[in-house]
matplotlib code that plots the C-alpha trace (Angstrom):
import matplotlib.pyplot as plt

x = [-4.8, -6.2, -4.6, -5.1, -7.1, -9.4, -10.8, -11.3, -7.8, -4.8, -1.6, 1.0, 4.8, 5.8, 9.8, 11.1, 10.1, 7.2, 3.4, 0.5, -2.8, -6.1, -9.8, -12.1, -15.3, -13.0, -14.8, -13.1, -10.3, -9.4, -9.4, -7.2, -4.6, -4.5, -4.3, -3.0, 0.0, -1.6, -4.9, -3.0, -0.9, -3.9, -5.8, -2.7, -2.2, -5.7, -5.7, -2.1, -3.6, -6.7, -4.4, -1.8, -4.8, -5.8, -2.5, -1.9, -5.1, -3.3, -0.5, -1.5, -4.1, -0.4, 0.9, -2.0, -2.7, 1.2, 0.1, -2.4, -1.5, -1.5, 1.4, 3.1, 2.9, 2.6, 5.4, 5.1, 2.2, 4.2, 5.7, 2.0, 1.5, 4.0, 2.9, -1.0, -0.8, 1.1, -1.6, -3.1, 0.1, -0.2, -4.1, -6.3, -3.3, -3.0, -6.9, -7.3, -4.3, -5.6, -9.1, -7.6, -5.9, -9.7, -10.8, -9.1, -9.3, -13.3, -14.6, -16.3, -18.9, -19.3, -18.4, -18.4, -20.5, -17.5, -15.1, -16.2, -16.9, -13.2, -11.8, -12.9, -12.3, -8.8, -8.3, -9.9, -8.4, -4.8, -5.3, -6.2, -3.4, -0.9, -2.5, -1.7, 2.0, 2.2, 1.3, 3.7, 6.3, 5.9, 5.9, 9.2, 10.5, 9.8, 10.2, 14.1, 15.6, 14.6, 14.1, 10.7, 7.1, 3.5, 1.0, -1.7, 0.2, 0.7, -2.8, -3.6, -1.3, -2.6, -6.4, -6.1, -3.9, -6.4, -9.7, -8.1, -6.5, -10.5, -12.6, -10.1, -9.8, -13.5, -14.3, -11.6, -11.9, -15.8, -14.3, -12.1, -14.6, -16.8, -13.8, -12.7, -16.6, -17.3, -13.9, -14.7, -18.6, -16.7, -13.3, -11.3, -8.1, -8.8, -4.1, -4.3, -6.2, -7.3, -4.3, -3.7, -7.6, -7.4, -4.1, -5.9, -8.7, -6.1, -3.7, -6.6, -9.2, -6.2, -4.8, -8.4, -9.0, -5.7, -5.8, -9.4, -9.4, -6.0, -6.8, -10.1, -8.6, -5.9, -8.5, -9.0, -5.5, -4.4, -8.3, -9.4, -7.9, -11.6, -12.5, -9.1, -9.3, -12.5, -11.6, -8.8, -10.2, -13.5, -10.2, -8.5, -11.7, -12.6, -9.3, -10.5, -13.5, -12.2, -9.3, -11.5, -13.9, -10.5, -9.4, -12.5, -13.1, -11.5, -10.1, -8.3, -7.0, -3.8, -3.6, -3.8, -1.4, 1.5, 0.4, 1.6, 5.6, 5.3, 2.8, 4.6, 7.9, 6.3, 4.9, 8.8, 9.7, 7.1, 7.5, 11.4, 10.3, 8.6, 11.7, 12.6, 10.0, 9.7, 13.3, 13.2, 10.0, 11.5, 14.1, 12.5, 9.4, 8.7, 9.1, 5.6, 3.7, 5.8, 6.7, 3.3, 3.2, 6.8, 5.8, 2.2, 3.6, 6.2, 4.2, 1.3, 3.8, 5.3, 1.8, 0.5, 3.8, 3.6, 0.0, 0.4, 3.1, 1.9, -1.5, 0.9, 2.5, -1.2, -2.1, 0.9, 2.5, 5.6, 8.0, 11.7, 13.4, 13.4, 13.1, 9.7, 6.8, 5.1, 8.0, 8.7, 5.6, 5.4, 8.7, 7.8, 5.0, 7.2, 8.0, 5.0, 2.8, 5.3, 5.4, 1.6, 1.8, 4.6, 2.7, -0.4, 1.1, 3.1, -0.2, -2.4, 0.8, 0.8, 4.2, 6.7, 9.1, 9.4, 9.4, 12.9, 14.3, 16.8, 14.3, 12.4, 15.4, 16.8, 13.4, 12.6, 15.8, 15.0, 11.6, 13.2, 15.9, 13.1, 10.7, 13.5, 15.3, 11.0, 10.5, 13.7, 13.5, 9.6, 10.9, 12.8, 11.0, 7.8, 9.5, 11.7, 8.4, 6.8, 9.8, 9.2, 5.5, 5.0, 1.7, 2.7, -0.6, -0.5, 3.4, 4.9, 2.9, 3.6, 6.9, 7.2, 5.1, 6.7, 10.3, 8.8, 7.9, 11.3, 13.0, 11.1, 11.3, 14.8, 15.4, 13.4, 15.5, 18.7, 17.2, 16.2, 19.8, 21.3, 19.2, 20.1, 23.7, 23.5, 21.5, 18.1, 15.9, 12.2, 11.0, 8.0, 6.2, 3.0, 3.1]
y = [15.2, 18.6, 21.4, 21.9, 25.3, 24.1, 21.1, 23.0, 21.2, 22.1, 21.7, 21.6, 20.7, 18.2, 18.0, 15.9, 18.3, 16.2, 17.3, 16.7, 17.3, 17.3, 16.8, 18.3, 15.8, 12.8, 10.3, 8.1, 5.4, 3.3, 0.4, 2.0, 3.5, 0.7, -2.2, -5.5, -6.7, -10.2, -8.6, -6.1, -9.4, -11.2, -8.6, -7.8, -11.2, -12.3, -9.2, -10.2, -13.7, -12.4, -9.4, -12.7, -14.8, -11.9, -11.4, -15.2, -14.7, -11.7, -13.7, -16.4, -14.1, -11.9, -15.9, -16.6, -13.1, -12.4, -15.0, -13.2, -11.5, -7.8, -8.9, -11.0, -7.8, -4.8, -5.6, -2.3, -3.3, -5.4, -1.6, -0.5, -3.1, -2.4, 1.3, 0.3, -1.7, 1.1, 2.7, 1.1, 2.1, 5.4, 6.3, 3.4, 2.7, 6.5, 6.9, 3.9, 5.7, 9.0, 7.7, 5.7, 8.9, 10.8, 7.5, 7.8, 11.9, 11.5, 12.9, 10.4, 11.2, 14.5, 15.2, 11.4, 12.9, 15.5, 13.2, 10.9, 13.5, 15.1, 11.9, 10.4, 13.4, 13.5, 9.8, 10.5, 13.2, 11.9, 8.2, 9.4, 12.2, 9.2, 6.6, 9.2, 9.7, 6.1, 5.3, 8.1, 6.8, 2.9, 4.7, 6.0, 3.4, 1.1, 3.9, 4.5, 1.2, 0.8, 3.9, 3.1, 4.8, 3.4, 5.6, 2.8, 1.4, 4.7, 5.4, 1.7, 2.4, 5.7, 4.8, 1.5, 2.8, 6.0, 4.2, 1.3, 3.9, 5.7, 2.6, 0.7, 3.6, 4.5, 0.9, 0.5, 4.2, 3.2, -0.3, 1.4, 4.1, 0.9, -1.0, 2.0, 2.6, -0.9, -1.4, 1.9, 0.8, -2.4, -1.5, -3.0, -0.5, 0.4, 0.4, -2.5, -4.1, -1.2, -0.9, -4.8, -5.0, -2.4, -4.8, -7.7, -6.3, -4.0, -6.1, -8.3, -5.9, -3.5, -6.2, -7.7, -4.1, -3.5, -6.7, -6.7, -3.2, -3.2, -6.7, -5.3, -2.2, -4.2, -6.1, -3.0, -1.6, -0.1, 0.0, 3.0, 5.5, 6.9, 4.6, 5.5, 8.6, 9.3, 7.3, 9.6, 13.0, 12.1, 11.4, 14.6, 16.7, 14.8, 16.1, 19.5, 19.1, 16.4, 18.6, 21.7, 19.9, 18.2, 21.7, 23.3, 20.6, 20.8, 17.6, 17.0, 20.5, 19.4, 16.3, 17.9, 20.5, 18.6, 15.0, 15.4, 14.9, 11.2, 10.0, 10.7, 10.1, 6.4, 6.3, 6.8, 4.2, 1.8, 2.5, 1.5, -1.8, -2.4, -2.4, -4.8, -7.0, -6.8, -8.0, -10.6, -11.8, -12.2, -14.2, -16.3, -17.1, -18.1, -14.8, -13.6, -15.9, -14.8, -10.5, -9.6, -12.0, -10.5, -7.4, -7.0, -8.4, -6.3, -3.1, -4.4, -4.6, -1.1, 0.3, -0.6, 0.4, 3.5, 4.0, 2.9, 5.4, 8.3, 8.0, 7.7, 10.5, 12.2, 11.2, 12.4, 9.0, 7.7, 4.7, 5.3, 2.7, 0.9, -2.7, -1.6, -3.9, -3.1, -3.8, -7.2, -8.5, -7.2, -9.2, -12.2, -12.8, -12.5, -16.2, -18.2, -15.6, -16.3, -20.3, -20.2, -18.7, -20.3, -24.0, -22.3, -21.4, -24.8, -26.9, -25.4, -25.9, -22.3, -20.7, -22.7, -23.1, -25.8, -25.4, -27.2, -26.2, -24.3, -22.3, -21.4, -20.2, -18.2, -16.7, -16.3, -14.7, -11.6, -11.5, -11.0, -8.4, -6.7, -6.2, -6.0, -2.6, -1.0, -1.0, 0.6, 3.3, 3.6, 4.0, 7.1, 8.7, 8.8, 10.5, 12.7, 13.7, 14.6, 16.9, 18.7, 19.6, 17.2, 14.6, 11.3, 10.0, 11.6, 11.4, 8.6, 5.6, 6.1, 6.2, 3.1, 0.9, 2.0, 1.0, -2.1, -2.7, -1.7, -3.7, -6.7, -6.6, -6.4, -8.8, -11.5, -11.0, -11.6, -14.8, -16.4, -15.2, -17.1, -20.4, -19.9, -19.9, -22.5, -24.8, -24.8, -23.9, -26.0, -23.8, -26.1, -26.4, -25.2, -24.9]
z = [9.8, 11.0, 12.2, 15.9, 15.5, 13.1, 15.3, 19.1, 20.3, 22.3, 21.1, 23.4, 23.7, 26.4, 27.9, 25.5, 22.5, 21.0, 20.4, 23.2, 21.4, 23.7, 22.3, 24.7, 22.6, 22.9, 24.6, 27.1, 25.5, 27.9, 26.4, 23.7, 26.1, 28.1, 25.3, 26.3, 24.1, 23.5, 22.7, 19.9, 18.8, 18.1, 16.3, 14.2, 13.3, 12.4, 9.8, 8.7, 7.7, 6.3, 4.3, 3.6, 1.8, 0.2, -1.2, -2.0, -4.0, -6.3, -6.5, -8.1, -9.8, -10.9, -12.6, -14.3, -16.1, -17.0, -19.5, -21.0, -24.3, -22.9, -20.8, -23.2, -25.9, -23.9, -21.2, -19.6, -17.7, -15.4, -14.7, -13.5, -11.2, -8.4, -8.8, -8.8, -6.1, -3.8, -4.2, -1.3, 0.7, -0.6, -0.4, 1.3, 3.8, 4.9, 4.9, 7.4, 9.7, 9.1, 10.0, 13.0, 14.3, 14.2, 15.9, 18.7, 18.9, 18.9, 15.6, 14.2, 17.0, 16.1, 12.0, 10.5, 7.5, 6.2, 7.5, 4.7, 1.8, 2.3, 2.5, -0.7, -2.4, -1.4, -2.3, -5.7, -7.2, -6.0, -7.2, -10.8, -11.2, -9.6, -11.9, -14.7, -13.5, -12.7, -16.5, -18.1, -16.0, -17.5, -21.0, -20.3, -19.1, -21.7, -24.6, -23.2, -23.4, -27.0, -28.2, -29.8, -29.0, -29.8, -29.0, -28.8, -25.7, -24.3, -24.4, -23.5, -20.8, -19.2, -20.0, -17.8, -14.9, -14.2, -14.0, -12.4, -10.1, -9.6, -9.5, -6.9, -4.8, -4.6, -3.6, -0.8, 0.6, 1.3, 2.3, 4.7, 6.2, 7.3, 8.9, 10.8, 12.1, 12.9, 14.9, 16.9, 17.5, 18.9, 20.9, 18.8, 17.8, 14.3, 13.8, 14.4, 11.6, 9.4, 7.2, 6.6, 5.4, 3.2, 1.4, 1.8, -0.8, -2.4, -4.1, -5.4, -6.5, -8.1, -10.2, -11.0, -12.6, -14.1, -16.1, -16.9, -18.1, -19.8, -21.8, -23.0, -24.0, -25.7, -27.9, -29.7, -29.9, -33.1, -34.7, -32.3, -29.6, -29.3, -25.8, -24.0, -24.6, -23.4, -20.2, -19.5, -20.3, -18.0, -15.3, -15.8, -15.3, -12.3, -11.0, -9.7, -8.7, -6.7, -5.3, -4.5, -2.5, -0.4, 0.0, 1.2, 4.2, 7.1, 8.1, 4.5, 4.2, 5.3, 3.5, 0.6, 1.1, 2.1, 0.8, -2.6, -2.3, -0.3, -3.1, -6.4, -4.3, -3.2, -7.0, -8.4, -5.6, -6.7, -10.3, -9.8, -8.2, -11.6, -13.5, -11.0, -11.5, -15.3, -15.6, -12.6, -13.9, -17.8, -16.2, -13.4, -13.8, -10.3, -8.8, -9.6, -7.7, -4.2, -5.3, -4.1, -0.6, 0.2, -0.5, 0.6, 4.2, 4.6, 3.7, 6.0, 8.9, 8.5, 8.4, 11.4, 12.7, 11.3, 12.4, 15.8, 16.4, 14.7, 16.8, 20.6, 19.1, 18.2, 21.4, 23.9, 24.2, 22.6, 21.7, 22.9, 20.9, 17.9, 19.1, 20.7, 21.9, 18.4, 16.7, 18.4, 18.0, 14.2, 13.9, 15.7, 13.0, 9.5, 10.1, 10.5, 8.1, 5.5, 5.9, 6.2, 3.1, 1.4, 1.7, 0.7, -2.6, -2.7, -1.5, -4.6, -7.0, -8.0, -9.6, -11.3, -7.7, -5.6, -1.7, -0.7, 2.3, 0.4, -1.1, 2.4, 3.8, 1.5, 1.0, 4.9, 5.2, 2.2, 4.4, 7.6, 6.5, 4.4, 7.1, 9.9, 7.8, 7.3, 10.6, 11.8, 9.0, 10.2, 13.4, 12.7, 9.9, 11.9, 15.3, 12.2, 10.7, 13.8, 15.1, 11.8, 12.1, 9.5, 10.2, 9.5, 9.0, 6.0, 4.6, 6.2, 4.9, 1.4, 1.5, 4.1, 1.5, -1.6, 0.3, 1.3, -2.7, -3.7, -0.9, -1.4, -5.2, -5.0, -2.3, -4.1, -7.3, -5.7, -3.5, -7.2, -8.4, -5.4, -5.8, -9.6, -8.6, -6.3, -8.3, -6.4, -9.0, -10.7, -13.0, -14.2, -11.8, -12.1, -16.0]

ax = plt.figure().add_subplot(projection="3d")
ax.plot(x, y, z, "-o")
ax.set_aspect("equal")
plt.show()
């Protein structure tokens, strides 16, 4: 977000301690400041169902390609995905609230064209140094429980998580820039559907990528190391350019100075939810098909809480409590999203689980304590972040999403472990 002296604003401290920023070229927000609860309700949830389908379309996308030989022989790739997928949380989703923020402020009026530039520089040069870290991480991981290192997978590993990190963040940063213009050019409050449009065509179009790139890279494994090399040394020097041009503009200054901590933090996150996955997934095969609806709900919740707050804090309002209206109505719509989406999965036969009543409550209850626990730590970590001088357009996303990874992850695993225990458990359906 900018710094108050850079963009001709005010910045001034009210009585209870928090920011008041002013834009003397905002135009007049009314119907923003004055939103109807319904109205924001309905928006949310028609871009929760349109980010659910898009994530019920990666999921069964997620059980069909962990058949694929690249999963089957390169298991660290299951390692990448959570990681990958953050990505939206930590690039497209802070884009869309950073984006919303200058929404509301008024500057895509008056500087949409570097607005733009610095943004997909920013997105660019730290999706392909995170799709780097994000690939050295997975070796590691699989390298220390074995004690055995192929370079070929390292390098398919790296070469396939950078330019699936690059492609997938160029397409949904334009993606996003559109939403946010459109919704602005219509009164519609770019929070409230910004972030769960950038997961509904994250999840899908990352894992598309991953798998596409990483299988054809795989077919020549061990005959030549010449293509994935060249794929990430064109990354690396993309780096700073990328970076230099982020640095010079204005409005991503900021970002880049104090954006790098929540996206490697959120990519460690993430990365841990992948050793999560990769031993939930070896165990119960029906957890892949419902990992990425858990999760991609749950992060798409506690971004438009997150960006809803951080722009009432931007501009001089604020939430008091946890249980706020945002947070109620986020709340009231984990439980028919998820059964709209559980009987969409069980409807095309997808997975290997059956939907018993067992199974939908143990489930529904991981998804209500997951996104219950995201929005009270969103709660405080965007009103701790603020207090600090910290923007939380820029840090506080990636962290929320990677949680919401890492907390759904785990809280699927132990709802299959239950049902396991218990005896609820068809694992061939779907096979």
């Amino acid at each position: 977000m900018l710094r108050t002296s850079e963009c001709n604003s005010e910045q001034n401290v009210n009585a209870d301690g928090y920011r008041l920023i002013t834009n003397e070229n905002k135009p007049p927000d009314i119907k923003y400041s004055k939103e109807n609860s319904w109205v924001a309700g309905v928006q949310m949830f028609v871009s929760f169902l349109l980010a659910g389908f898009g994530m019920v379309a990666a999921s069964l996308l997620l059980d069909l390609v962990q058949h694929w030989d690249v999963f089957k022989q390169v298991s660290e790739v299951y390692i990448l995905v959570p990681a990958l997928l953050g990505l939206k949380g930590n690039l497209e989703m802070t884009l869309a609230s950073r984006l919303s923020t200058n929404a509301h402020l008024g500057h895509l009026e008056t500087s949409l064209g570097t607005l733009i530039i610095g943004n997909l520089c920013l997105i660019q040069c730290q999706a392909i140094l995170v799709g780097f870290l994000a690939a050295m991480a997975a070796v590691a991981m699989g390298w220390i429980p074995y004690g055995e290192f192929d370079i070929h997978h390292a390098l398919l590993l790296c070469a396939s998580s950078v330019l699936t990190a690059s492609f997938a963040s160029l397409v949904l940063g334009l993606i996003m820039i559109g939403v946010i213009v459109i919704s602005r050019k219509l009164y519609i409050n770019p929070d409230n559907i910004a972030t769960p449009i950038a997961a509904s065509l994250g999840d899908l179009t990352t894992l598309a990528l991953l798998s596409w790139i990483a299988s054809l890279l795989y077919s020549s494994i061990g005959t030549s190391v010449i293509l994935p090399s060249i794929i990430i040394i064109v990354g690396a020097s993309l780096v700073p350019v990328c970076g230099y041009i982020a640095w010079k503009n204005k409005f991503t200054k900021q970002a880049l100075d104090e954006g790098w901590v929540p996206v490697v933090s959120a990519m460690v996150i993430s990365s841990a939810g992948g050793l999560i996955l990769d031993y939930t997934v070896s165990k119960y095969k029906g957890v892949a098909v419902f990992q990425l609806v858990i999760n991609g709900i749950g992060g798409n919740m506690v971004a438009v809480h997150a960006s809803r707050l951080s722009t009432s804090l931007h501009t001089g309002q604020k939430e008091n409590s946890v249980l706020g209206k945002t947070t109620k109505l986020l709340l009231l719509m984990v439980i028919p999203g998820q059964l709209i989406f559980l009987y969409t999965i069980g409807y095309l036969r997808a997975g290997h689980t059956s939907l018993t009543p067992v199974f939908i409550l143990v489930y529904m209850s991981a998804a209500l304590l997951q996104v219950f626990l995201l929005l009270s730590i969103s709660h405080y970590m965007v009103l701790w972040m603020w207090k600090l001088g910290m923007d939380p357009d820029n840090s506080a996303i990636p962290y929320l999403t990677a949680l919401g990874d890492l907390l759904g992850t785990a809280f699927l695993g132990a709802a299959f472990i239950v049902l396991d225990v218990i005896g609820d458990k068809d694992s061939d359906l779907g096979d």
